[in-house]
C-alpha positions in Angstrom: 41.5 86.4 -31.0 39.5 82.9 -32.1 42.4 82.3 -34.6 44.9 82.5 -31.8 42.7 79.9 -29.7 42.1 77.4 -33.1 45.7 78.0 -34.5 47.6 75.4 -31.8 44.8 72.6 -31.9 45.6 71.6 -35.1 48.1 69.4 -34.0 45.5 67.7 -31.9 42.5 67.8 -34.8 44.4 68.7 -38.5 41.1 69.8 -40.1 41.4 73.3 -38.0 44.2 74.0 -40.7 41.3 75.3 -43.0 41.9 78.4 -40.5 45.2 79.8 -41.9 43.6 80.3 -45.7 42.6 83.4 -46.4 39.9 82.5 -48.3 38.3 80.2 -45.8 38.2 83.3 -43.5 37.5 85.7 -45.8 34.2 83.9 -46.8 33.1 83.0 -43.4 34.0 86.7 -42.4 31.6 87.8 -44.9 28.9 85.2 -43.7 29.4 86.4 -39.5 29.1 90.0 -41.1 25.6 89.6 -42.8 23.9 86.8 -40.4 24.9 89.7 -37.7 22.8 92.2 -39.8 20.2 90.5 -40.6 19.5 88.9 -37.0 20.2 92.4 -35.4 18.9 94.9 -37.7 15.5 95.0 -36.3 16.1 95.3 -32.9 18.8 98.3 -33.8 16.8 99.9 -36.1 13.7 99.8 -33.5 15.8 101.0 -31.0 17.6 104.1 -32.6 13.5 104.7 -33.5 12.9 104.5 -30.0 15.9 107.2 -29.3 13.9 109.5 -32.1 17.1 109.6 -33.7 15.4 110.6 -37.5 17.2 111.9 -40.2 16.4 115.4 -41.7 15.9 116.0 -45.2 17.0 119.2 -47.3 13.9 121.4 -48.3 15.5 122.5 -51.2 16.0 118.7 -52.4 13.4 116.5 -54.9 10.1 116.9 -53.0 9.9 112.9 -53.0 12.6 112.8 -50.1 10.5 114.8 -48.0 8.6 111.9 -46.7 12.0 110.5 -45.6 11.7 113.0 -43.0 12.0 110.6 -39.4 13.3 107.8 -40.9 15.8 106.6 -38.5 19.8 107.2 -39.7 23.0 106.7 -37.8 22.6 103.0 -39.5 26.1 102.7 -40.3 26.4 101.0 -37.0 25.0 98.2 -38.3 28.1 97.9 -40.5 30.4 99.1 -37.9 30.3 96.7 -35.0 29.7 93.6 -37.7 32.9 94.1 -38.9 34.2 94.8 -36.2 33.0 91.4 -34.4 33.6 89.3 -37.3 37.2 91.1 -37.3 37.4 89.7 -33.5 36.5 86.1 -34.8 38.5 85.7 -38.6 41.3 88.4 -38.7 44.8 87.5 -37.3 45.4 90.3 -35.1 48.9 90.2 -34.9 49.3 92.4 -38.3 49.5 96.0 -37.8 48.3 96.3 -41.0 44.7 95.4 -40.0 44.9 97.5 -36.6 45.6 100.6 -38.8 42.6 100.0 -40.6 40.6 99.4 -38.2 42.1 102.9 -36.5 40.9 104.5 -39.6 37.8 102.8 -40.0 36.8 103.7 -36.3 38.4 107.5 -36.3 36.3 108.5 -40.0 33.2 106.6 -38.2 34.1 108.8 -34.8 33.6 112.2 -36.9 30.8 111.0 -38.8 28.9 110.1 -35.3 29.5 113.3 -34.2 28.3 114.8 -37.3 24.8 112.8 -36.7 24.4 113.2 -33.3 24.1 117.0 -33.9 22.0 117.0 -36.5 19.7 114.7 -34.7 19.9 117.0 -31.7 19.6 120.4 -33.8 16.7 119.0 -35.9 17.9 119.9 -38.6 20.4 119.0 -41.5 23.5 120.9 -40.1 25.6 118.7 -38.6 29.5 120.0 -37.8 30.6 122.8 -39.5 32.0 121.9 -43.0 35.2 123.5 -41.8 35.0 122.0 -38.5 35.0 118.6 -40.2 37.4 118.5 -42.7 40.1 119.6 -39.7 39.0 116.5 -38.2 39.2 114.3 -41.1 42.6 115.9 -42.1 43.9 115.3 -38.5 42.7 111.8 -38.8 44.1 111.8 -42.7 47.7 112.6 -41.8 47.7 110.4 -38.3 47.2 107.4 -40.7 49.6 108.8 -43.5 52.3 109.6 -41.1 51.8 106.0 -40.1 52.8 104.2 -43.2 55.0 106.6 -44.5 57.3 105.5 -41.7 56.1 102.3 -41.4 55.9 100.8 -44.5 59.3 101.9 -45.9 60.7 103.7 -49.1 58.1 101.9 -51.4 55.3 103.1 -49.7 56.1 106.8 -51.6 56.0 105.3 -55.2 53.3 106.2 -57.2 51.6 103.5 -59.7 49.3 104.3 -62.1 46.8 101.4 -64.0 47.9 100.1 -67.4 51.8 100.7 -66.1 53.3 97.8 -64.5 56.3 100.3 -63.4 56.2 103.4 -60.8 55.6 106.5 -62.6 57.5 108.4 -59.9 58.5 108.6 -56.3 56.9 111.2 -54.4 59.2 111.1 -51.6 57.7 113.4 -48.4 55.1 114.5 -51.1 53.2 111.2 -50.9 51.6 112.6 -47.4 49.6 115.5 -48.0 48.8 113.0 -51.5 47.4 110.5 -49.2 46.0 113.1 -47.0 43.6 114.2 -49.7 43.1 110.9 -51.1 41.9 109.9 -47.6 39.4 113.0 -47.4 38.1 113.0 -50.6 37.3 109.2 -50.8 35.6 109.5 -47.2 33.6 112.7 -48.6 32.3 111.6 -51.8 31.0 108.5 -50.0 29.5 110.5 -47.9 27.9 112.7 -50.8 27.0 109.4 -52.4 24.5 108.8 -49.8 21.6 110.0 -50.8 19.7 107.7 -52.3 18.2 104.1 -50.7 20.9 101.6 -51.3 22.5 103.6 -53.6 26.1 104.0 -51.5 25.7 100.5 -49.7 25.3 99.0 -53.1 28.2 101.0 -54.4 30.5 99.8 -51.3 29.4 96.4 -51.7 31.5 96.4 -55.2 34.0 98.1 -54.1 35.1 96.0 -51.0 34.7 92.6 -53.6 36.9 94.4 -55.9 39.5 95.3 -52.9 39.5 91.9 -51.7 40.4 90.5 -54.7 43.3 93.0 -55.1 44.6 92.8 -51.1 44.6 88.7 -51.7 47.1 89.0 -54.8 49.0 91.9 -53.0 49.9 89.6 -50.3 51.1 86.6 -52.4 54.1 86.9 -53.4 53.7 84.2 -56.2 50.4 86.1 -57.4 51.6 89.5 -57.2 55.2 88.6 -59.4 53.0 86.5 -61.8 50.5 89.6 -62.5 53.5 92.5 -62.3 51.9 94.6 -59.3 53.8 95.4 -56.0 54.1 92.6 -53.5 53.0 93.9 -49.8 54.3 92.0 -47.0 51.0 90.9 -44.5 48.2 92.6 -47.3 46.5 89.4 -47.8 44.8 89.6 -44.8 43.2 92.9 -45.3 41.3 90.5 -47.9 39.6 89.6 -44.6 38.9 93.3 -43.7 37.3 93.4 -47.4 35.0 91.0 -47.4 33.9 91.1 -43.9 32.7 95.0 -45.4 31.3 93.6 -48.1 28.8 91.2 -46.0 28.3 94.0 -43.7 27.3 96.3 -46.8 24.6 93.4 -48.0 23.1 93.2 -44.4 22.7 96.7 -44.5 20.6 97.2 -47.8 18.5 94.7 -46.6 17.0 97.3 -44.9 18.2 100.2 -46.5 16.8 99.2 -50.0 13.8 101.4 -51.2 11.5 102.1 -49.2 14.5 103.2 -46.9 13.8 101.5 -43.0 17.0 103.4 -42.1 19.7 105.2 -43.3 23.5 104.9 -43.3 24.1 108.4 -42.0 27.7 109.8 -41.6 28.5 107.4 -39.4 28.6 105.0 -42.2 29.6 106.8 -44.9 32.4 108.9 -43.8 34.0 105.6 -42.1 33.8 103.4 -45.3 34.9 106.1 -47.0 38.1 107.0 -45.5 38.8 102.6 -44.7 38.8 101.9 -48.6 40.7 104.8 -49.1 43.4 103.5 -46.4 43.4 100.3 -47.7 44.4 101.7 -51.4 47.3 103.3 -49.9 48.5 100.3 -48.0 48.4 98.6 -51.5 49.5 101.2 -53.6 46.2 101.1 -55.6 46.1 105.1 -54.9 44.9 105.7 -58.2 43.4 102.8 -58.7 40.8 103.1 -56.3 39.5 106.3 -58.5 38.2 103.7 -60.8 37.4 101.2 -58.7 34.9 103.9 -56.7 34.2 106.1 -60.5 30.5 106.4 -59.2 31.9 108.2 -55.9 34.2 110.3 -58.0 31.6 111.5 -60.5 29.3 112.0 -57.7 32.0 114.3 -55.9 32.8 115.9 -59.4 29.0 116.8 -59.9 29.5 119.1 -56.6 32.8 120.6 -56.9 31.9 121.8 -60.9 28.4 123.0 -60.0 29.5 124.8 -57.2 33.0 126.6 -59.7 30.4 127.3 -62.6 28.1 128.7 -59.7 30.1 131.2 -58.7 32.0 131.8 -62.3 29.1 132.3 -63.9 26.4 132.4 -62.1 24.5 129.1 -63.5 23.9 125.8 -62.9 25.3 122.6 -65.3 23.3 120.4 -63.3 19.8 120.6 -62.4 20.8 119.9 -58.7 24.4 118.1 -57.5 25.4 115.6 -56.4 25.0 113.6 -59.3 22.2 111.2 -58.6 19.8 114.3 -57.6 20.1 115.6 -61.3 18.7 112.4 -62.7 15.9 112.4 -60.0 14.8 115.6 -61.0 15.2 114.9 -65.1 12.7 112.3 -64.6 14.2 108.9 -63.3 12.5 107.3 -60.4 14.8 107.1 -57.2 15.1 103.1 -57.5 16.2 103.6 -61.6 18.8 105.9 -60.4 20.2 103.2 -57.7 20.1 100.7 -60.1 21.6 102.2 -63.2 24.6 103.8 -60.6 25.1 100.1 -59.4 25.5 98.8 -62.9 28.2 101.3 -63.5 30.0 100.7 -60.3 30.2 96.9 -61.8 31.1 98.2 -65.1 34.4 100.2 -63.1 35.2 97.8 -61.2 35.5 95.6 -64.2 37.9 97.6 -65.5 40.1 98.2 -62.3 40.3 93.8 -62.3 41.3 94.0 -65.7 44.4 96.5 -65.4 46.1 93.7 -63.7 46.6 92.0 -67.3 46.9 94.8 -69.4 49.6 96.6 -68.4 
């Protein structure tokens, strides 16, 4: 919308031509993103406090979370309408490419609101069922998949793997229900990343640098030929999208570092779940993203073995899943957990960057 307004004065005043790079917005995206936070966090926070809208915490979890108990959650909204602002002021909203993110950004956000709202309401830590939600996230899942596969055309069903400069292999119609379960997963093992203060926000802070940097060279054609990945018309400005995220994410753990003022809550979690996930697909960084996010996927992993092992034989392999829980009850404090997690979220996406030379 602002872009549209600036665009056709720079014949009258040239130095509004910094507007059409990418990196110019991307920054300043990023900037309108965490000066929004951090002017409007208190008077949020205070008033979802106000609304007695307090997150719940598991009695069977480490007894230190109990005095989370109250803390106010359904703080993702504080990374929500950011983005979405700064998406107003920086983006060029004339590529579908960024409307179908921000579709899936605010449909996985929709569900995870819901999700709050009645656990707020119940007092308790049952939100929507677990089968009620993942209908919802798979309806929203193949909307978006359905979307690009015939949007995007035939290359939109080829699969790349790191470390191979080539497709591996063309899924043809197979590449929906693929990027239907990519889509869920990624938005639930944010979700199940969430547990600790700053942990996930942290986590999604790398993430959405790393994604920048790879929706930049996706959209140059120069870049992307030089470097041997795929070329995607109109992806450079999702680099926008990225670090717009990744501003929001830093606002956010200003107050959601330890001791916790509020909480990201599924609102949060389930929306910047399923809008990294999307924009993987629209780069073709399906796998990738599996690397770039490692901590989500271990964290995900913890839960599906310990709940297989569970019922094959009856034990445990970890002390408590998700992942981070284990630590907390083999001795860590909460903030060494955060920390240690966030230095192994650098160290993946390290690698991820570094698949664009070696392949």
């Amino acid at each position: 919308m602002f872009l549209q307004f600036i665009y056709p004065l720079v014949r009258y005043f040239t130095p509004f031509n910094v507007f059409q790079y990418l990196s110019f917005r991307g920054a300043y995206a990023a900037l309108t993103t965490l000066l929004i936070c951090f002017l409007f966090g208190p008077r949020i926070i205070e008033a979802i406090r106000r609304l007695k809208i307090g997150q719940s915490v598991r009695d069977d979890g480490p007894e230190t979370h109990l005095k989370k108990e109250g803390t106010p959650t359904m703080g993702g909204v504080l990374i929500i309408l950011p983005v979405i602002f700064s998406m107003l002021l920086w983006q060029d909203l004339n590529n579908k490419k960024v409307w179908l993110t921000l579709g899936a950004f605010l449909a996985f956000g929709l569900i995870g609101f819901i999700d709050d709202y009645l656990k707020v309401s119940r007092r308790n830590s049952t939100g929507i069922s677990a089968r009620g939600k993942l209908i919802a996230q798979f309806a929203v899942a193949l909307g978006i998949s359905l979307i690009l596969y015939f949007s995007e055309g035939e290359g939109i069903t080829a699969l790349y793997i790191p470390f191979f400069k080539n497709p591996v292999a063309d899924l043809g119609v197979w590449w929906i229900p693929f990027a239907m379960l990519l889509l869920v997963g990624e938005s639930n093992a944010v979700n199940l990343s969430d547990g600790l203060d700053g942990l996930a926000a942290g986590l999604l802070f790398l993430v959405f640098i790393t994604l920048g940097v790879l929706t930049y060279l996706s959209g140059r054609a120069d870049y992307s030929s030089y470097l041997g990945i795929p070329y995607i018309t109109g992806a450079g400005e999702l680099a926008v999208f990225c670090f717009a995220g990744a501003g929001a994410c830093v606002g956010f753990l200003w107050f959601n570092f330890y001791p916790a003022e509020v909480f990201m809550g599924d609102v949060g979690s389930l929306s910047l779940g399923g809008v990294i996930a999307t924009i993987s697909l629209i780069i073709k960084k399906e796998i990738l993203i599996l690397i770039i996010g490692g901590v989500f996927v271990l964290e995900a992993a913890s839960v599906i073995i310990q709940v297989l092992y569970y019922k094959l034989r009856k034990k445990r392999v970890f002390k408590m899943a998700p992942l981070h829980h284990h630590f907390e009850l083999s001795g860590w404090v909460e903030t060494k957990v955060v920390i240690r997690f966030w230095i192994l979220g650098g160290l993946f996406a390290v690698i991820a960057l570094s698949t664009l030379k070696i392949q």
